[in-house]
Each structure stands twice: as C-alpha cells, then as structure tokens.
VMD Tcl script that builds the backbone (N, CA, C; Angstrom):
set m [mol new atoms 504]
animate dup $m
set s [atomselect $m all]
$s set {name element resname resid chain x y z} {
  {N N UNK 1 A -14.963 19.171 -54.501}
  {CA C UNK 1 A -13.799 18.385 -54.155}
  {C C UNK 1 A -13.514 18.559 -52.669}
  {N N UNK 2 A -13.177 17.512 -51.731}
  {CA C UNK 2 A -13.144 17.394 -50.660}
  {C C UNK 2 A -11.547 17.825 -50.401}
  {N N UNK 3 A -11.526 18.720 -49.545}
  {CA C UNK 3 A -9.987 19.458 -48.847}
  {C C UNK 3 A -8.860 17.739 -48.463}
  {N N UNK 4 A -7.789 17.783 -48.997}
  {CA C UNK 4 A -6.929 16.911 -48.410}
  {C C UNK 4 A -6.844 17.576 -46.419}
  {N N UNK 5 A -6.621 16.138 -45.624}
  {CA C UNK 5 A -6.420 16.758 -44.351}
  {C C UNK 5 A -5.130 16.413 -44.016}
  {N N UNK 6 A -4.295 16.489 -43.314}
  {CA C UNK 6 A -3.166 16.008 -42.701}
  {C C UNK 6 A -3.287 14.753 -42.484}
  {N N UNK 7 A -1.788 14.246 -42.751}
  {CA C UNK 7 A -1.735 12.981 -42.083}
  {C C UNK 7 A -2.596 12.740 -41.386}
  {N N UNK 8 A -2.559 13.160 -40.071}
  {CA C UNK 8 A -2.799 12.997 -38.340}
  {C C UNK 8 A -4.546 12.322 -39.321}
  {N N UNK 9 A -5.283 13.155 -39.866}
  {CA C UNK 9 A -6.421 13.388 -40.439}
  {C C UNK 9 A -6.784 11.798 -41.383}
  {N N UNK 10 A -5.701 11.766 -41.946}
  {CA C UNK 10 A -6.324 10.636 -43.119}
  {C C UNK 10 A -5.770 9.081 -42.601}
  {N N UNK 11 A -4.878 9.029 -41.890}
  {CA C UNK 11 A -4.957 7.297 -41.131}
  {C C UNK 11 A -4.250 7.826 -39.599}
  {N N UNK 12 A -5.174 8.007 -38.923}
  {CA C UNK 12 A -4.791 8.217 -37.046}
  {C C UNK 12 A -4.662 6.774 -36.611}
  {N N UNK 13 A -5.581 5.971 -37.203}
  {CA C UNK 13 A -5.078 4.399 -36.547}
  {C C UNK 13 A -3.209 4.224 -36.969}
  {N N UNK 14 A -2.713 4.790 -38.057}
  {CA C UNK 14 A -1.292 4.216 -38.838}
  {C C UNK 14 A -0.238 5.526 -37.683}
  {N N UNK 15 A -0.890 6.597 -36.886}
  {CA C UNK 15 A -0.191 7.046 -36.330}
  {C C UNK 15 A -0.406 6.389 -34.828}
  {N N UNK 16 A -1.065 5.862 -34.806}
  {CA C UNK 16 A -1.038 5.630 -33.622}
  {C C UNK 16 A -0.193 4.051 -33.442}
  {N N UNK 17 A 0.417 3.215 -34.235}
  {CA C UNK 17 A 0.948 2.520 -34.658}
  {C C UNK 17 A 2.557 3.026 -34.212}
  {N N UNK 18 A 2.102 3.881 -35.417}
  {CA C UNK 18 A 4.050 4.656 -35.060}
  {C C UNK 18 A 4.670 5.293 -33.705}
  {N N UNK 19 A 3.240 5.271 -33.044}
  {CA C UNK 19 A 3.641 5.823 -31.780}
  {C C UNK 19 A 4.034 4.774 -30.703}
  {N N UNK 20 A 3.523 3.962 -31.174}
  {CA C UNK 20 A 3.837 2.241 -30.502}
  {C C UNK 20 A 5.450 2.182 -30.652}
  {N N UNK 21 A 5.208 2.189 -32.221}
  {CA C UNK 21 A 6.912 1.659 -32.830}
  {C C UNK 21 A 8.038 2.652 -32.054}
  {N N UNK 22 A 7.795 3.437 -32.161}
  {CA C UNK 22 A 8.651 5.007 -31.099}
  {C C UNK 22 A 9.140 4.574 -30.126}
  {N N UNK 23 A 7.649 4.130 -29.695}
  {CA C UNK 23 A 7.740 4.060 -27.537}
  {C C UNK 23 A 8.800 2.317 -27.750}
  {N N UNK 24 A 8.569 1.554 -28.411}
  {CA C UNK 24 A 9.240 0.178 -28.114}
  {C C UNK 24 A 10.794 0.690 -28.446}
  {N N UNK 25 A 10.262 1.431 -29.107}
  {CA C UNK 25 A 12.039 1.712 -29.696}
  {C C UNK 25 A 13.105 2.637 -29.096}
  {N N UNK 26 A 12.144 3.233 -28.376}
  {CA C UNK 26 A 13.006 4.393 -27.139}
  {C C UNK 26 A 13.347 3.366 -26.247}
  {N N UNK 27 A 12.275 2.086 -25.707}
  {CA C UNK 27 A 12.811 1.264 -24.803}
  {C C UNK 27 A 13.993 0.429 -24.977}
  {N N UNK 28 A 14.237 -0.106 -26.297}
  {CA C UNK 28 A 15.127 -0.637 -27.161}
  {C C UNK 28 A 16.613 0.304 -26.918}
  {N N UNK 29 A 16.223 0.895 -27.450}
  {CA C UNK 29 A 17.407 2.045 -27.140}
  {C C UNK 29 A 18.064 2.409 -25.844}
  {N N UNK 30 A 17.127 2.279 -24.680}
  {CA C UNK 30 A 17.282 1.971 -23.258}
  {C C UNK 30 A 18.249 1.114 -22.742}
  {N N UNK 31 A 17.416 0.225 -23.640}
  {CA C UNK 31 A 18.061 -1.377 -22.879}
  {C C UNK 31 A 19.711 -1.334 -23.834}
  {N N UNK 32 A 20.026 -1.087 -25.156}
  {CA C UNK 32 A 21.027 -1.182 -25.106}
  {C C UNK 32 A 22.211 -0.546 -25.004}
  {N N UNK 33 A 21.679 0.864 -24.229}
  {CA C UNK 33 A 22.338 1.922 -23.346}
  {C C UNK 33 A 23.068 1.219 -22.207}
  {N N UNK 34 A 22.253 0.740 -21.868}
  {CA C UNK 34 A 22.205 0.101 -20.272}
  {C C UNK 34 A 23.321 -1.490 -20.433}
  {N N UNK 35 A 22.628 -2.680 -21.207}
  {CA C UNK 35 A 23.788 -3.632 -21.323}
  {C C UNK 35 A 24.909 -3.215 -22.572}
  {N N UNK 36 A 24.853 -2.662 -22.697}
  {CA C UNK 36 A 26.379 -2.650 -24.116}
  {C C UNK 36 A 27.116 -1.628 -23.873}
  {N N UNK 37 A 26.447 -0.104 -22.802}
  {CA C UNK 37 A 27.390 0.642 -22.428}
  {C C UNK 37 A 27.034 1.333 -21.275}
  {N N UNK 38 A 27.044 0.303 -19.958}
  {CA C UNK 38 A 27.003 0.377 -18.972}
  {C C UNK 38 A 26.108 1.927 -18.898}
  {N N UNK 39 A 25.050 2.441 -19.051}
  {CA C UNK 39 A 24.339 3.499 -18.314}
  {C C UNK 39 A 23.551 2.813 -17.350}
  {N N UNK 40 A 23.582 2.730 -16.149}
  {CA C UNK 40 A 22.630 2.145 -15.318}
  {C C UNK 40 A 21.725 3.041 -15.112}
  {N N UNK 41 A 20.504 2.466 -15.075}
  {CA C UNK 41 A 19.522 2.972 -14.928}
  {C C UNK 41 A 18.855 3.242 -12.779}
  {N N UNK 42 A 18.183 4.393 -13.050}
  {CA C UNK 42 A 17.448 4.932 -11.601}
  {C C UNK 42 A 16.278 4.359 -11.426}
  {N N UNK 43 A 15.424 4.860 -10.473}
  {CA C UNK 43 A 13.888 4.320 -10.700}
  {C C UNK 43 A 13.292 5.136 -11.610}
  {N N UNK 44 A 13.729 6.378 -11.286}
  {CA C UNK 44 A 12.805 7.394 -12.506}
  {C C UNK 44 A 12.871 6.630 -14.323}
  {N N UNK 45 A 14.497 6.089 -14.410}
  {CA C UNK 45 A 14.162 5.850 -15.699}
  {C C UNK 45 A 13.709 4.596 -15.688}
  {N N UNK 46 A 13.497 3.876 -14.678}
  {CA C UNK 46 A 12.527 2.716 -14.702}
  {C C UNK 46 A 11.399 3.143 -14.899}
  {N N UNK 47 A 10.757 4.030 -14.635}
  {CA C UNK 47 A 9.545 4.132 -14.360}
  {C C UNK 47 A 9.142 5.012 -15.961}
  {N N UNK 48 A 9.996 5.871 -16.669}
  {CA C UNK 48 A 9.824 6.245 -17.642}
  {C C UNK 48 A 9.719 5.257 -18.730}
  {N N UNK 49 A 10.620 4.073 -18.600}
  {CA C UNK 49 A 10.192 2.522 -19.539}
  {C C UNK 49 A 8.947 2.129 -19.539}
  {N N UNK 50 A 8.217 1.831 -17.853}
  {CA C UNK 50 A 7.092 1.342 -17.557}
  {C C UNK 50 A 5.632 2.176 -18.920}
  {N N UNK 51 A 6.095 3.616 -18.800}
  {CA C UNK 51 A 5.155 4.769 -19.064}
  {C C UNK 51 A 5.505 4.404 -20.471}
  {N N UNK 52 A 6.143 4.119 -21.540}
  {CA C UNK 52 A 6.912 4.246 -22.864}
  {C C UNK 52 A 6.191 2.959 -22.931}
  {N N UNK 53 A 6.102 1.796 -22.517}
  {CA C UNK 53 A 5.796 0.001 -22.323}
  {C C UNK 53 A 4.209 0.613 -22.422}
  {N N UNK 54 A 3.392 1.103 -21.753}
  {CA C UNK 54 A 2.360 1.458 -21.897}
  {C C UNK 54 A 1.792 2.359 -22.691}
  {N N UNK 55 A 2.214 3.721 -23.237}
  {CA C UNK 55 A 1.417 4.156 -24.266}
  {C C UNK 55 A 2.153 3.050 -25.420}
  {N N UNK 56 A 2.602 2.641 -25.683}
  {CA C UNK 56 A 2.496 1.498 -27.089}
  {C C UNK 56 A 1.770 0.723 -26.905}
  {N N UNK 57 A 1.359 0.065 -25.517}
  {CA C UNK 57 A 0.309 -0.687 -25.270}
  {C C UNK 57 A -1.121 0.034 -25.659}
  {N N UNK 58 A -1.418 0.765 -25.231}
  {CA C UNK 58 A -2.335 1.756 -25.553}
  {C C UNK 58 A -2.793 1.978 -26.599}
  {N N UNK 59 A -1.509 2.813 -27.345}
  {CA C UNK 59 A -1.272 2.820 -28.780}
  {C C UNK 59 A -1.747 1.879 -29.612}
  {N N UNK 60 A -1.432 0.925 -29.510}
  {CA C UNK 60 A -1.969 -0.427 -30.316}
  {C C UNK 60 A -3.333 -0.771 -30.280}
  {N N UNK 61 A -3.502 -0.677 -28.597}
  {CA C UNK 61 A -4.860 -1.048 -28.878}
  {C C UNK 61 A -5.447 -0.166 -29.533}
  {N N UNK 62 A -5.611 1.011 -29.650}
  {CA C UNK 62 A -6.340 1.900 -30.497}
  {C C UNK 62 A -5.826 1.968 -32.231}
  {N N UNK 63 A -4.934 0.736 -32.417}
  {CA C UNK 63 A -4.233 0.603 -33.639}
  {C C UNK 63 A -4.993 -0.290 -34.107}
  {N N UNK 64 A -5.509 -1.061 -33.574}
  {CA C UNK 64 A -6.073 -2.798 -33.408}
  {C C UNK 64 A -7.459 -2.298 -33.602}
  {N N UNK 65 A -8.225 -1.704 -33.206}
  {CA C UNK 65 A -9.625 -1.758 -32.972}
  {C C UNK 65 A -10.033 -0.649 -33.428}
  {N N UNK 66 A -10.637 -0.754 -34.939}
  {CA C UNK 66 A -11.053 0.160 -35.828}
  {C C UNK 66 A -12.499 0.768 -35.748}
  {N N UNK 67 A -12.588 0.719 -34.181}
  {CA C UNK 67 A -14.230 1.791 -33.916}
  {C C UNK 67 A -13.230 3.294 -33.731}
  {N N UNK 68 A -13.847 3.883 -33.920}
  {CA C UNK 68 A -13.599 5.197 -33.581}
  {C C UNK 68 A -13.609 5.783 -32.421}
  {N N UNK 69 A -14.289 5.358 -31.389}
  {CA C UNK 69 A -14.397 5.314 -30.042}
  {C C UNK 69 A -13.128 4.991 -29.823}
  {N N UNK 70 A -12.493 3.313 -29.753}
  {CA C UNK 70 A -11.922 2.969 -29.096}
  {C C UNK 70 A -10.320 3.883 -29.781}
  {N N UNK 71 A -10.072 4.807 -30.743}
  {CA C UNK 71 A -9.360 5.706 -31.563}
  {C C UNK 71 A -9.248 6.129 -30.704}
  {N N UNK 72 A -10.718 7.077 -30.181}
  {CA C UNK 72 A -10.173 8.109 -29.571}
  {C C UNK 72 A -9.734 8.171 -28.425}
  {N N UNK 73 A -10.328 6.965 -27.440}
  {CA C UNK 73 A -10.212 6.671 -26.322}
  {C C UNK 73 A -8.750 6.839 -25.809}
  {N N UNK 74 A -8.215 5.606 -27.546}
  {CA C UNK 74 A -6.299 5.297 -27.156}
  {C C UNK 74 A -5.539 6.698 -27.052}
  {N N UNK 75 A -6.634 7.463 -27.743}
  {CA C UNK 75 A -5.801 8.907 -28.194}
  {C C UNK 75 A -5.662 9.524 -26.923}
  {N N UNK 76 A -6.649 9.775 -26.104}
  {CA C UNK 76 A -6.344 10.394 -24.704}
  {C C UNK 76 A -5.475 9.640 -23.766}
  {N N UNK 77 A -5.701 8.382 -23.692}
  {CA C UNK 77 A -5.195 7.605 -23.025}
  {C C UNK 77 A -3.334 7.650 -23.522}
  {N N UNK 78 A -3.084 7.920 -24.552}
  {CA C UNK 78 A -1.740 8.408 -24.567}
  {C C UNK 78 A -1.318 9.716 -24.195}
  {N N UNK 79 A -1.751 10.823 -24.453}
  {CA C UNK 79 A -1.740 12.176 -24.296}
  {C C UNK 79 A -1.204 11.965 -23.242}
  {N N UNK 80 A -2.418 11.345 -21.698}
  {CA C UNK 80 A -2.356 11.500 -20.591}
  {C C UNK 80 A -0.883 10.600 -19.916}
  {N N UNK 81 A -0.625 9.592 -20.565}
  {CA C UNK 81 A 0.553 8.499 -20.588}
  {C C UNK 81 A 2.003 9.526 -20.939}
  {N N UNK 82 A 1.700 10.451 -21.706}
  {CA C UNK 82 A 2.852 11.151 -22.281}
  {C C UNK 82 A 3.068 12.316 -21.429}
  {N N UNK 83 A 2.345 12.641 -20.876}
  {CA C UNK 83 A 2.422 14.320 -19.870}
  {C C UNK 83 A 2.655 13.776 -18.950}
  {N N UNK 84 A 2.343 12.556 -18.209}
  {CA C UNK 84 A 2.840 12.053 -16.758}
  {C C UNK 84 A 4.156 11.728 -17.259}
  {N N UNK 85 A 4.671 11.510 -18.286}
  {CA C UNK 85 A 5.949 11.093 -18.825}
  {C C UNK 85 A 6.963 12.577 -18.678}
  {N N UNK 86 A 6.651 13.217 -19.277}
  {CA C UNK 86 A 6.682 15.005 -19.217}
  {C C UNK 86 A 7.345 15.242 -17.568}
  {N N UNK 87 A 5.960 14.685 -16.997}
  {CA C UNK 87 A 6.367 15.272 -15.767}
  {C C UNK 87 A 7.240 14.570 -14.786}
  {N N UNK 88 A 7.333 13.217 -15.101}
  {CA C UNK 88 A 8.680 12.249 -14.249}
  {C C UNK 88 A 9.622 12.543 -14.809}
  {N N UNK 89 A 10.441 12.828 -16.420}
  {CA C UNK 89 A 11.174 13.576 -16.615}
  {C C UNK 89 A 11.753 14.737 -16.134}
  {N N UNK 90 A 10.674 16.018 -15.952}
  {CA C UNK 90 A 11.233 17.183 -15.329}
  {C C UNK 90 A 11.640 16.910 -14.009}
  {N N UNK 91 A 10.655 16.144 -13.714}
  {CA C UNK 91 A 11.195 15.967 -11.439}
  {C C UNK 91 A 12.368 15.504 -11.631}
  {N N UNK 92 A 12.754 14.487 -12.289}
  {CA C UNK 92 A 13.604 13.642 -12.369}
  {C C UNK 92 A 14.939 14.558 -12.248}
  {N N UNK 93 A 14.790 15.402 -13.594}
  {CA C UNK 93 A 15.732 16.117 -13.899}
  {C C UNK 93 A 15.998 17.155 -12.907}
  {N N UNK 94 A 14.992 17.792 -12.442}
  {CA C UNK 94 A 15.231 19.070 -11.652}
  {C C UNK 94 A 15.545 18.478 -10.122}
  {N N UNK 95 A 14.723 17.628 -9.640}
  {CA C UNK 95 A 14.933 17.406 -8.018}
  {C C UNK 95 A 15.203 16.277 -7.907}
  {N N UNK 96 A 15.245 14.529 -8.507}
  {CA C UNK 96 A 15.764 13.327 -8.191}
  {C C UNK 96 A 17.537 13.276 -8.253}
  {N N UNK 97 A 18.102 13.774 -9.461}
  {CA C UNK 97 A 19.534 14.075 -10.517}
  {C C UNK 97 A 20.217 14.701 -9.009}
  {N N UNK 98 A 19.277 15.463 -8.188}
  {CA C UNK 98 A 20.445 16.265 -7.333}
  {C C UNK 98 A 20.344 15.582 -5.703}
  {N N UNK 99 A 19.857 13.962 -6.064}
  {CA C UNK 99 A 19.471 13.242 -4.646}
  {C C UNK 99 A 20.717 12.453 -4.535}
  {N N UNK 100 A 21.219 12.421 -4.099}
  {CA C UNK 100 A 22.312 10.977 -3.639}
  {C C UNK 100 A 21.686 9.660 -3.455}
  {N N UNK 101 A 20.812 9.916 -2.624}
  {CA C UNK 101 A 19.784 9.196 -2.645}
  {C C UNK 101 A 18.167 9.345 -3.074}
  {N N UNK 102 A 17.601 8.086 -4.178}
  {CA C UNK 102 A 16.046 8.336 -4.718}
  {C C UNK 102 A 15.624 7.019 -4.094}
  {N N UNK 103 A 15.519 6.585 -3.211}
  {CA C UNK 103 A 15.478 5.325 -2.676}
  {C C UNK 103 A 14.238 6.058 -1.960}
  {N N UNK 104 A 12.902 5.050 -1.861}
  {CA C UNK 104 A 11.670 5.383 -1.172}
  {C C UNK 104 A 10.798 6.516 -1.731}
  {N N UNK 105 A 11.238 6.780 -2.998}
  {CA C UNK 105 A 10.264 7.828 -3.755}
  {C C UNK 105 A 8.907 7.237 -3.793}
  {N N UNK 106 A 8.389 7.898 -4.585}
  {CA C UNK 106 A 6.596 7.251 -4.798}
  {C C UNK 106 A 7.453 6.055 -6.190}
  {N N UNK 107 A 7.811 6.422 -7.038}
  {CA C UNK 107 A 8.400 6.018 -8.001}
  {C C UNK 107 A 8.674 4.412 -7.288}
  {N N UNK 108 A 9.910 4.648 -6.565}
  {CA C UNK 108 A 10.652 3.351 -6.061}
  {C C UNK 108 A 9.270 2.845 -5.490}
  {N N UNK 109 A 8.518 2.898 -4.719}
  {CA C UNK 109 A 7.705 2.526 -4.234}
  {C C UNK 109 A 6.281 1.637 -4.639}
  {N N UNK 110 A 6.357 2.228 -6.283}
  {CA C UNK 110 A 5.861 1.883 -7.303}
  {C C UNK 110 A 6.394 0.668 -7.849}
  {N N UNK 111 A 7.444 0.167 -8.129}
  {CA C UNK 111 A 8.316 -0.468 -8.375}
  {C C UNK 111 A 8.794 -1.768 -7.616}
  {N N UNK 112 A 8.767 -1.531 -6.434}
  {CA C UNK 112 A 8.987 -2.454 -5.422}
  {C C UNK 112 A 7.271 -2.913 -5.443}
  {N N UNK 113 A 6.580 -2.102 -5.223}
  {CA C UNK 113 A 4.864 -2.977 -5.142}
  {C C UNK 113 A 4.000 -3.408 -6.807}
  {N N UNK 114 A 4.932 -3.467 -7.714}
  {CA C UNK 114 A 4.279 -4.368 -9.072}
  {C C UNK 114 A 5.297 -5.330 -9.036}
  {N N UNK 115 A 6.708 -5.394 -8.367}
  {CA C UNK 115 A 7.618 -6.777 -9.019}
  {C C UNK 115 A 7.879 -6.885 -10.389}
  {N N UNK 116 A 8.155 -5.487 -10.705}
  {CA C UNK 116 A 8.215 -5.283 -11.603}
  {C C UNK 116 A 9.867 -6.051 -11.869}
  {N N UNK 117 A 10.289 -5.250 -10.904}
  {CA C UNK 117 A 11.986 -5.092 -10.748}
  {C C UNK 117 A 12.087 -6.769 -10.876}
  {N N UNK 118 A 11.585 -8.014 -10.093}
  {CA C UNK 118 A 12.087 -8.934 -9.612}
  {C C UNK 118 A 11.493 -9.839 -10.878}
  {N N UNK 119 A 10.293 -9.528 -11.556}
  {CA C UNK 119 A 9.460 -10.724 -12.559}
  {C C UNK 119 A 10.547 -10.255 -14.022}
  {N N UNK 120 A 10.788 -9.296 -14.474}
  {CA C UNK 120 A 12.140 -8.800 -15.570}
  {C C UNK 120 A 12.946 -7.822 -15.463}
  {N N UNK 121 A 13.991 -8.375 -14.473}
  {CA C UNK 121 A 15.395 -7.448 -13.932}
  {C C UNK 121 A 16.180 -7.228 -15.203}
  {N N UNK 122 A 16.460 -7.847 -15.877}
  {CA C UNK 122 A 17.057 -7.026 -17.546}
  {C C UNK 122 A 15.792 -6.196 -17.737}
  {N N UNK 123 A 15.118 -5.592 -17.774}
  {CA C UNK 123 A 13.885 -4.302 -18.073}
  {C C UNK 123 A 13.971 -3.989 -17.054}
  {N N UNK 124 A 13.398 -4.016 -16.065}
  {CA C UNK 124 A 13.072 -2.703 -15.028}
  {C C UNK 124 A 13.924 -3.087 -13.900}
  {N N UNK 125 A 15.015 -3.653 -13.642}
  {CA C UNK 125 A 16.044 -3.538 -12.191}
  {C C UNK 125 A 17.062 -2.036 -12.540}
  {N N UNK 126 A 16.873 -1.775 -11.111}
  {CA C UNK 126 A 16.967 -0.211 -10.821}
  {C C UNK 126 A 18.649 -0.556 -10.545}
  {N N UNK 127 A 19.548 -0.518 -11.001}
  {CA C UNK 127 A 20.873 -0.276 -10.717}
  {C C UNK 127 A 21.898 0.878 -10.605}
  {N N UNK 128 A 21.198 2.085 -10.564}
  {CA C UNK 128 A 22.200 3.155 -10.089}
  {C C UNK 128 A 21.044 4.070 -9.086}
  {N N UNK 129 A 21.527 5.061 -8.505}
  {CA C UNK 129 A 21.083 6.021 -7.967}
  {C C UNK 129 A 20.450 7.231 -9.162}
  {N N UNK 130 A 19.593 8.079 -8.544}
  {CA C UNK 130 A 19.515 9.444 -9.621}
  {C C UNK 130 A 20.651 9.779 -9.619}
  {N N UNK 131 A 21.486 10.453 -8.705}
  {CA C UNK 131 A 22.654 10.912 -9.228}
  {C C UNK 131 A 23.652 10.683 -10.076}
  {N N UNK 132 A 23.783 9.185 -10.154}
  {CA C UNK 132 A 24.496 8.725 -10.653}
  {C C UNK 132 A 24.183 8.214 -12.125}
  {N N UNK 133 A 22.762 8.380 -12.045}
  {CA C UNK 133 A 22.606 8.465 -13.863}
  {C C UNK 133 A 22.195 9.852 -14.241}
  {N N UNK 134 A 22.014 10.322 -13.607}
  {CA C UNK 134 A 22.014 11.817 -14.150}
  {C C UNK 134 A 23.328 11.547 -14.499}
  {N N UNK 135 A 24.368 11.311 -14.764}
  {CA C UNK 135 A 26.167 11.630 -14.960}
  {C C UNK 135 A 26.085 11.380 -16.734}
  {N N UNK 136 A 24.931 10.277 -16.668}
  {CA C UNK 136 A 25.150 9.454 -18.462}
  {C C UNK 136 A 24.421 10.424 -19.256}
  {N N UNK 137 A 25.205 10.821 -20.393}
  {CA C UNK 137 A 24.841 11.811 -21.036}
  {C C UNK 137 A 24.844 11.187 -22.976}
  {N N UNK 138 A 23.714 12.024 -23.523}
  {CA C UNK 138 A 23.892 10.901 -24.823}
  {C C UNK 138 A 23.866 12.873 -25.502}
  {N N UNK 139 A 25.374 12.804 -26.356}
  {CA C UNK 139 A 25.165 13.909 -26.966}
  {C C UNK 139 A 24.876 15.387 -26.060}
  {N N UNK 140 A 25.687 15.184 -25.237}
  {CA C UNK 140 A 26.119 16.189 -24.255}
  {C C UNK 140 A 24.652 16.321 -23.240}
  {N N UNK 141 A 23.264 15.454 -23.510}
  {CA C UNK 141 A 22.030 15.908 -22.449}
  {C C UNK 141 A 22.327 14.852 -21.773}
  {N N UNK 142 A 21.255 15.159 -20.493}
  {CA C UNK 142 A 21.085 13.545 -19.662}
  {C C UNK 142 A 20.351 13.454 -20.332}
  {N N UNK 143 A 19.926 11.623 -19.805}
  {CA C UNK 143 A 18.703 10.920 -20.625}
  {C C UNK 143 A 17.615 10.996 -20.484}
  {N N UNK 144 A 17.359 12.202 -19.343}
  {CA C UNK 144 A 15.968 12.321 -19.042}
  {C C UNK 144 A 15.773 13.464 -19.961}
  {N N UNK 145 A 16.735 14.495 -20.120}
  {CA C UNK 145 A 15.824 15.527 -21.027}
  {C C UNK 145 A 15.556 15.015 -22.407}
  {N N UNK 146 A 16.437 13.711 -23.109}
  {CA C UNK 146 A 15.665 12.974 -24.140}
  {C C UNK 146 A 14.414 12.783 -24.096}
  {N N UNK 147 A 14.710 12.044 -22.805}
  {CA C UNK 147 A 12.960 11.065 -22.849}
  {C C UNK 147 A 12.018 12.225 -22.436}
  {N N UNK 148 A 12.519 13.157 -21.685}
  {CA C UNK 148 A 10.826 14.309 -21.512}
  {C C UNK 148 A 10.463 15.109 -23.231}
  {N N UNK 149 A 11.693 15.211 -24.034}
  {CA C UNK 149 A 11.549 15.767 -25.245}
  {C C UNK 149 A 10.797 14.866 -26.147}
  {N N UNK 150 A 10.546 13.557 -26.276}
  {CA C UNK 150 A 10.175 12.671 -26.751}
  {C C UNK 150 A 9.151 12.099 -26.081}
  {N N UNK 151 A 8.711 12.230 -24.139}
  {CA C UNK 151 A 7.413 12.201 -24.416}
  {C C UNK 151 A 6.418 13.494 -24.711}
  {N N UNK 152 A 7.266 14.309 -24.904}
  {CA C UNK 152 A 6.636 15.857 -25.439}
  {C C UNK 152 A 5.883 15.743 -26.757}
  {N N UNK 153 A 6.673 15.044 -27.773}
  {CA C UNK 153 A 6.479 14.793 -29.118}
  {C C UNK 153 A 5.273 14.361 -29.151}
  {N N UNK 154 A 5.320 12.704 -28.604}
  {CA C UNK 154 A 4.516 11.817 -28.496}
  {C C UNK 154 A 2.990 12.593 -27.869}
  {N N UNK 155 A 2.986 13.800 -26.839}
  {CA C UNK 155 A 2.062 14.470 -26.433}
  {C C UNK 155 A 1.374 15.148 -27.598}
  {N N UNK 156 A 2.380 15.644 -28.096}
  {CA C UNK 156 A 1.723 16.450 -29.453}
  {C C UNK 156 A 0.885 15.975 -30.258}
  {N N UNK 157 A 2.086 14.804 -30.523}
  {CA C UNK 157 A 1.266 14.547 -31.636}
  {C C UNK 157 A -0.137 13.777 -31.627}
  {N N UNK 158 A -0.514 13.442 -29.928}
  {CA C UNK 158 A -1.713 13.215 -29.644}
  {C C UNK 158 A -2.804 14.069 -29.332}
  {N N UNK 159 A -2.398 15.264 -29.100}
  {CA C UNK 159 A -2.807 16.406 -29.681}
  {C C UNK 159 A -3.291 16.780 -30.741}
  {N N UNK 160 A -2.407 16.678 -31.734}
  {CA C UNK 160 A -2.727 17.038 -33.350}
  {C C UNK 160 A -4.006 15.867 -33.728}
  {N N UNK 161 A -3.909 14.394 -33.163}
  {CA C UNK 161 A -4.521 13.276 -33.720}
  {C C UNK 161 A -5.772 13.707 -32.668}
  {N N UNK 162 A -6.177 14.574 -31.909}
  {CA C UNK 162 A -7.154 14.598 -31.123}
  {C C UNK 162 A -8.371 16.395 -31.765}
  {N N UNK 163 A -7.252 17.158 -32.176}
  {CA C UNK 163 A -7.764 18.049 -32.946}
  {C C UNK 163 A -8.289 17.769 -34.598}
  {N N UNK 164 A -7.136 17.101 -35.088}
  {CA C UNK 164 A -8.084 16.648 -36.303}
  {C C UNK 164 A -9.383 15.665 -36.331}
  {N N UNK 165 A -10.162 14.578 -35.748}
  {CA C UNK 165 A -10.964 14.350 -35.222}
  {C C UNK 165 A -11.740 15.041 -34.796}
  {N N UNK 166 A -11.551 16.450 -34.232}
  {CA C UNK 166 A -12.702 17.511 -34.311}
  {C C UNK 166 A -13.062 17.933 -35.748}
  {N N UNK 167 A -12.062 18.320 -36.483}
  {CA C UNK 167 A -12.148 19.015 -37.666}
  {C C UNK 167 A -13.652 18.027 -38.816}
  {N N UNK 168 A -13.565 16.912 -38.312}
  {CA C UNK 168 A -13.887 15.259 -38.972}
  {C C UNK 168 A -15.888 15.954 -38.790}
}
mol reanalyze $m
mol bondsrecalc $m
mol representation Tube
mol addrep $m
C-alpha cells in the first residue's frame, strides 16, 4: 500500500491555484482598504500589489499547464516572487514608514518607468507618502507587516510544494 502524502503532495497544481486565489484576494482587500476607507496607499504598497498581481500570474500558469516542468518552474518562480515580497515589506517597514519622504526610491522609480501608475490609477496610483501609510493600521499592525506575513506564508508554502516533489 502506497503512503498517503500531504496535500502539498497529492494536487500541487490545486495549490498552486489557491495561491492565485490568496494573492487576487489580498489585492481585493487592498483596493477596498484604499476606496471605502480611505488607506492611501505608498509606492512600497504599490509595488507589493504589482508582486501579489504576479505570483497569481505565475501561480496559474503553473495551475494551467499540467507538465510537471512547467509545476515546478511556477513553483520557484513564486517562492522567488514571495521573498522579494518578504523583503519590500521589511524595508518598507523598517526604513521607508520612517521617510517623510519615499519619492525617487528604486520602487517609485519602478513605477513611474512601467505606467503602471498612469495605464490603472484605481490599482497602482501612489497617493500617500510611507509615512503616512505606515499610520493605517488593520488590527493594531501596519499593512506591511500583513502583507510580509502573508508573503511569508505564500513562501512556505512554496517551499513545502517544492520539497514534496522531491519526496515524488
């Protein structure tokens, strides 16, 4: 009799799905932070949407395309999507939150050179300073230590979906 494996183990395409559904839904959650109770958003948390917009992109595709290759491919390709997420979170939190001004970061800079801001200003127009969204707090955190805790998760659990595939 063959060992049951973990989730992660018996449909990684159906997690990698949910990791889509997550990331759209953290953005979701964003957006109606932002229009229904005024949290304006920085570049950092622009740029944490951009990163959330893309591993679901990612995600999917490796949801979509049932080679195993292209599995595992999506699988790193999020990991790596989720730790750069990790790490615009912590900056964010530790050294942007205490800028008055984040104007001309690599971030902003990023931002201003895709048009991102100008092709869908309801999604990515930058309307507050770091400081000044560092202030919006959901459940006594800012919103960046959400989103670094959640792309932490999302790291993991591409982790776990990258170790069981060895086990295979």
């Amino acid at each position: 009799m063959k060992p049951r494996g973990s989730v992660f183990h018996r449909m990684p395409r159906g997690v990698l799905a949910l990791i889509a559904l997550v990331c759209l839904l953290a953005v979701s959650g964003a957006l109606v932070a932002q229009h229904a109770f005024d949290m304006l958003p920085c570049p950092w948390c622009i740029f944490q949407r951009v990163l959330y917009l893309a591993i679901a992109v990612v995600a999917l595709i490796g949801w979509a395309i049932a080679a195993r290759t292209a599995s595992l491919l999506s699988t790193l390709g999020v990991l790596a999507l989720a730790l750069g997420g990790i790490a615009s979170a912590v900056f964010q939190h530790q050294v942007a939150a205490k800028d008055a001004s984040c104007a001309f970061t690599v971030v902003d800079r990023f931002l201003s050179a895709t048009g991102l801001e100008t092709a869908l200003p309801f999604l990515f127009q930058v309307t507050a300073t770091c400081m000044e969204a560092a202030s919006a707090r959901l459940l006594g955190l800012p919103f960046e230590v959400w989103s670094g805790a959640l792309f932490a998760l999302i790291a993991l659990t591409a982790l776990l979906l990258l170790r069981d595939r060895k086990l295979r």
